[in-house]
Structure formats: C-alpha cells, structure tokens
C-alpha beads as a LAMMPS data file, in Angstrom:
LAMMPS data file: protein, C-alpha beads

66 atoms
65 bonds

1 atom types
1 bond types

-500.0 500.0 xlo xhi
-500.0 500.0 ylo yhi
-500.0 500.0 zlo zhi

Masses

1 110.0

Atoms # bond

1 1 1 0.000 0.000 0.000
2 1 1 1.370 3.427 -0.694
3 1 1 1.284 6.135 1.838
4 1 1 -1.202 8.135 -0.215
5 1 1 -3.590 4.839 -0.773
6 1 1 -2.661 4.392 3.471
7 1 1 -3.330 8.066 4.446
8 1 1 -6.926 7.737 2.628
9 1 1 -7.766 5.084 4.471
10 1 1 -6.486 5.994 7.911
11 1 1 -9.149 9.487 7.337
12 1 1 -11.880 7.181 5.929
13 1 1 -11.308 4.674 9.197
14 1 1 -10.636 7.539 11.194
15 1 1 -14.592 8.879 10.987
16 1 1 -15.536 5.786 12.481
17 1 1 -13.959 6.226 15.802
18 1 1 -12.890 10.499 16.357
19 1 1 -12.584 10.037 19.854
20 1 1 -8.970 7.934 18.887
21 1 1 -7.925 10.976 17.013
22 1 1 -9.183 13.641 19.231
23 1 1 -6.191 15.546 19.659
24 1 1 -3.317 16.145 17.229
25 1 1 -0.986 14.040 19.614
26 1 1 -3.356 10.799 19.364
27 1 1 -3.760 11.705 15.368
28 1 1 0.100 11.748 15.253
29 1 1 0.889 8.225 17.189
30 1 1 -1.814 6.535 15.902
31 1 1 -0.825 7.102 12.172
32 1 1 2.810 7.220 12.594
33 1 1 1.810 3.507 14.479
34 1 1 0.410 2.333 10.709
35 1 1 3.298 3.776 9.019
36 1 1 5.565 0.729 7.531
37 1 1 9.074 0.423 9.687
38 1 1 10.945 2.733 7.613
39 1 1 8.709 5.521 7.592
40 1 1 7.311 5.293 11.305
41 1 1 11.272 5.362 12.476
42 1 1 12.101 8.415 10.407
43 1 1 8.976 10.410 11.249
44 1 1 8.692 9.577 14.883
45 1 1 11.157 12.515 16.066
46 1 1 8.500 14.475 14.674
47 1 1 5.655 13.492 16.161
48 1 1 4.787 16.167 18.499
49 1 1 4.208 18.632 14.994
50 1 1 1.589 19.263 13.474
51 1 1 0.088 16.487 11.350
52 1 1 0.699 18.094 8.057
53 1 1 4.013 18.335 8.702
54 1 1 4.119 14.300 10.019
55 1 1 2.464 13.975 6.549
56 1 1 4.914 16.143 4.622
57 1 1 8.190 14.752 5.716
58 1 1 6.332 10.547 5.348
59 1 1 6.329 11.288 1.986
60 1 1 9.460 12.661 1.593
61 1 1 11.134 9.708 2.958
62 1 1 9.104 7.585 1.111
63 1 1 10.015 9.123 -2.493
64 1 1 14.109 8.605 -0.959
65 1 1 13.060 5.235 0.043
66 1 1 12.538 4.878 -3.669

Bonds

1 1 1 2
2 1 2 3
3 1 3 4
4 1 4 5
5 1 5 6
6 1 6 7
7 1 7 8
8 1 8 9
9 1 9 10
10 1 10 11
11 1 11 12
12 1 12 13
13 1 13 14
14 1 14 15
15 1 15 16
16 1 16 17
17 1 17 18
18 1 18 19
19 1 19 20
20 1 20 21
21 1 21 22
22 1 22 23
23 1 23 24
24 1 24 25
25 1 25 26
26 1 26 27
27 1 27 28
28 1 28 29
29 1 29 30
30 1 30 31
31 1 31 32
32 1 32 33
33 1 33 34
34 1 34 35
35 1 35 36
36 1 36 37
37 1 37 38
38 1 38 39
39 1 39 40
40 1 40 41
41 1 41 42
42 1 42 43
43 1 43 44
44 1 44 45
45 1 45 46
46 1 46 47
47 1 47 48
48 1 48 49
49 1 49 50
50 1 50 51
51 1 51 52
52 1 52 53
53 1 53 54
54 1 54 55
55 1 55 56
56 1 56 57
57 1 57 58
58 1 58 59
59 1 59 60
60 1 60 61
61 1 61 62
62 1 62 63
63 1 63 64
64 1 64 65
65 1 65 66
C-alpha cells in the first residue's frame, strides 16, 4: 500500500472512531503507528508537529526510500 492509498484510508477509518484521534498528539501516534518500519522510524522525532508536517516529511522519505 502506498502512503497516499494508506493516508486515505487511515481518514476514511478515522470517521468511524474520532474520539482515537481527538487531539493532534493521538492523530500523530496513531498514524505514525500504521506507518511501515521505515517511515514510522524516520517520522517519529517528529511526532509532536503538526500532522501536516508528520504527513509532509512521510512522503518525503518515502520518495528517498525509492
């Protein structure tokens, strides 16, 4: 699964239960938890940002995973 196809899903999922999202710290751990091993180690210095950021720099290491 790409990150794109993964971050769709983790929004549509997401609707289902808010109250594990409810603050941008839960948002952050919980998708940086579904990230694959690569990404969730290189984003998880970052995971007190915001979540566009956390989202940002994913797919930056994923297009240098490449």
């Amino acid at each position: 699964m790409t990150l794109m196809e993964y971050v769709t899903k983790f929004n549509e999922l997401s609707r289902f239960a808010p109250y594990l999202i409810d603050t941008p710290q839960k948002k952050n751990d919980k998708f940086i938890r579904g990230l694959n091993h690569y990404l969730s180690k290189s984003v998880l210095p970052f995971d007190n940002e915001s979540f566009d950021r956390v989202l940002d720099l994913a797919l930056k290491f994923e297009n240098k995973e490449k």
